[in-house]
C-alpha positions in Angstrom: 115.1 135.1 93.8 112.9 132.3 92.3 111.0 130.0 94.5 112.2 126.8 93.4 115.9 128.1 94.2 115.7 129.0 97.6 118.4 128.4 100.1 117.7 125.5 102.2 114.0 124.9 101.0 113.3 121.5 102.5 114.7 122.9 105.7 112.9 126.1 106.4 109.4 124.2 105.0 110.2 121.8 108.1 110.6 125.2 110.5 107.5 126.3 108.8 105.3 123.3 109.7 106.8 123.1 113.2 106.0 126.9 114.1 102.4 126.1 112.5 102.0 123.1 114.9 103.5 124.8 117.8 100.8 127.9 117.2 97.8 125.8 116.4 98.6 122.6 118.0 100.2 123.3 120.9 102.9 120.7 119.9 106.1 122.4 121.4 109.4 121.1 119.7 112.7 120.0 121.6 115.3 122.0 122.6 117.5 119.5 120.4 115.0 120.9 117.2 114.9 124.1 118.2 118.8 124.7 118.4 118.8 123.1 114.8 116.1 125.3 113.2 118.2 128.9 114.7 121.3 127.8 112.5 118.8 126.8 109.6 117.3 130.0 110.1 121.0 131.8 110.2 122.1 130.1 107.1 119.0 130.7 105.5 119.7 134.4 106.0 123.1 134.4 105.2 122.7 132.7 101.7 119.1 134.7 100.9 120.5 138.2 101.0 124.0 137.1 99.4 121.9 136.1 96.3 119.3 138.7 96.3 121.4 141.5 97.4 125.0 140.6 96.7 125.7 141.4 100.2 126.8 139.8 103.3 124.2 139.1 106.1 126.8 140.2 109.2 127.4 143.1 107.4 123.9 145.1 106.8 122.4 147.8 109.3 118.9 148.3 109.8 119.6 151.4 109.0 120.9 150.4 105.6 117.3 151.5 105.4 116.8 154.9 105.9 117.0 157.1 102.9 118.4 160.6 104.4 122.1 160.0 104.2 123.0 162.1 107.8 120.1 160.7 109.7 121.3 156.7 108.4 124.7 158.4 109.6 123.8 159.6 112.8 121.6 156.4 113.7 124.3 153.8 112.3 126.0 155.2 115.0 123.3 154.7 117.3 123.0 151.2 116.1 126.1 150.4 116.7 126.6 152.0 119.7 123.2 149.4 120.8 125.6 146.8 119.6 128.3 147.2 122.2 126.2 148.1 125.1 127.3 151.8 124.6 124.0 152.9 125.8 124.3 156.3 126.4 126.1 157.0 123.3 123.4 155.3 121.1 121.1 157.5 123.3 122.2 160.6 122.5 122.4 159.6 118.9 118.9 158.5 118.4 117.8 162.0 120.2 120.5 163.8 118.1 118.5 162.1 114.4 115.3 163.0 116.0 116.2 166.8 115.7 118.1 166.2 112.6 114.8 164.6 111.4 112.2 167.2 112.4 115.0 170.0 111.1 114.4 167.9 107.6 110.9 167.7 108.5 110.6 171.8 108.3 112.7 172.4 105.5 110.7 169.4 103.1 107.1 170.4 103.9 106.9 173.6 106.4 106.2 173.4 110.0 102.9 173.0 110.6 101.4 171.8 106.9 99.6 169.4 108.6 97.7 171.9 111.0 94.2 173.7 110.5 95.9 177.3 109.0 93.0 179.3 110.6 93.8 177.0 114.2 97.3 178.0 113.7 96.7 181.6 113.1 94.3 181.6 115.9 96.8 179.7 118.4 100.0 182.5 117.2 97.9 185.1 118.0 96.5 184.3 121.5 100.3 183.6 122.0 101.1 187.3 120.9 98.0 188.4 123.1 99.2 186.7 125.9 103.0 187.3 125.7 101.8 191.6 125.5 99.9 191.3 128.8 102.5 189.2 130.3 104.9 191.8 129.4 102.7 194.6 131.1 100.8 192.8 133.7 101.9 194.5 137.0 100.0 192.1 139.5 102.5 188.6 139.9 99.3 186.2 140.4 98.5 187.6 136.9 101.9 187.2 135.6 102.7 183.6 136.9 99.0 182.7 135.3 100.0 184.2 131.7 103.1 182.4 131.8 101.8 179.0 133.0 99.0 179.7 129.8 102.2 180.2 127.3 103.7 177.4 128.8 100.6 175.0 128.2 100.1 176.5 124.3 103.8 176.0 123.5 103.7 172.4 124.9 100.1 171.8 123.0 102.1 173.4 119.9 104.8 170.9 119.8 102.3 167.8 120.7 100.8 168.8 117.5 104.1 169.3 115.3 105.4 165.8 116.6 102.0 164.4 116.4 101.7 165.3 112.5 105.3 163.1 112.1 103.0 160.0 112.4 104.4 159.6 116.2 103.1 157.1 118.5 102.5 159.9 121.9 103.2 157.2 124.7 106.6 156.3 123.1 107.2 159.9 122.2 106.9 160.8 126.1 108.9 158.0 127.0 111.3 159.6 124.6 111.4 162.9 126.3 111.6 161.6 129.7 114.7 159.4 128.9 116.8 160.9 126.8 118.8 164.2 126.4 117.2 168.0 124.8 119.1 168.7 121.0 120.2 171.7 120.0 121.6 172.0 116.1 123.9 174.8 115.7 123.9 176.2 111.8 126.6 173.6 110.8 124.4 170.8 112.3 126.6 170.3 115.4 124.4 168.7 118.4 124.7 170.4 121.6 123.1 168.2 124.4 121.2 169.2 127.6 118.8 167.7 130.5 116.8 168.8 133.6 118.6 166.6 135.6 120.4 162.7 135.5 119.0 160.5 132.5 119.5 156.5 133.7 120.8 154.8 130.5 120.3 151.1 130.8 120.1 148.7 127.2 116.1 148.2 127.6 115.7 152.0 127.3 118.0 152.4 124.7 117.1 150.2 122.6 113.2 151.4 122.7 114.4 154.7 122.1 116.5 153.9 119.2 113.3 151.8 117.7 110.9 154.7 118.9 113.3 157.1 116.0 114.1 154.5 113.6 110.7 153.9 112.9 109.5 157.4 112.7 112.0 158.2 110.1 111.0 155.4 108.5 107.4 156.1 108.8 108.1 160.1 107.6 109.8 158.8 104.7 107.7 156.6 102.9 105.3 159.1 103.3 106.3 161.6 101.6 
């Protein structure tokens, strides 16, 4: 779209100079100016993306951008599940793209690519070690400590897999903590679980659903 034929020009240069006076100035506009500048900014909108994209405004997704046809499936859902307050619906369909996208994730570039091989080997193989003695280890203190040390390598395993996904780890915990477990069956059907209740509210939902989008985003541009 060329410069001189944008939408509302003289209008969104005024919203331009106000925000610039409001930041650097400390000039705060009127409410009066303020309502007027949200349906500049609307129409603005409305008209840029008909011309540029031949498409109505009210009618894209965010998730018009995601590449993977069933994850933008799964997390249009999601979106518009946000959309009506359908919280845990949209929940369970951000967790169910997250294991649609690390499923994707394997398949594209193999598990652990991204980890040292000679770490990896070196982690499987304690795990073998460990899981043998646990296996023949008569004394329970023994036993309870072998399992806690499995335990600790798988969770250290899976840090690393989501890590190598470009994942931010304090919104990936949040993640865990607040929404449901996926399992895929072969056809790709989700079967959900939890540890115990999951409090759905919009706030959570909607970080959640940010928390995926942008990872698949992130994992597929860099590909």
């Amino acid at each position: 779209m060329n410069k001189k034929h944008l939408p509302l020009k003289s209008e969104i240069e005024a919203l331009h100079e106000t925000r610039n006076n409001a930041q650097h100035k400390a000039v705060i506009p009127s409410i009066s100016s303020i309502e007027r500048f949200l349906i500049y900014s609307s129409d603005f909108l409305r008209e840029s993306y008909m011309l540029c994209f031949n498409l109505s405004f009210d009618e894209m997704y965010l998730t018009d951008a995601i590449m993977n046809a069933e994850i933008r499936k799964i997390m249009r859902q999601a979106e518009e599940c946000m959309q009506k307050k359908e919280s845990e619906n949209s929940v369970e369909n951000s967790a169910w793209a997250f294991a649609v996208l690390l499923r994707e994730k394997q398949k594209y570039e193999g598990w652990r690519k991204k980890i040292d091989p000679f770490f990896q080997f070196k982690l499987d193989d304690i795990c073998r070690g460990l899981a043998f003695q646990d296996k023949h280890c008569a004394e329970p203190r023994l036993k309870e400590m072998f399992e806690s040390i499995i335990s600790e390598i798988e969770y250290l395993n899976n840090m690393l897999d989501i890590l190598s996904l470009g994942a931010n780890i304090r919104e990936y915990l949040f993640f865990k903590k607040n929404a449901p477990g996926v399992n895929l069956a072969m056809d790709g059907t989700p079967h959900f679980w939890t540890f115990g209740a999951i409090d759905y509210n919009v706030a959570k939902c909607s970080r959640i659903f940010n928390f995926v989008y942008n990872l698949i985003l992130s994992w597929e541009s860099g590909r």
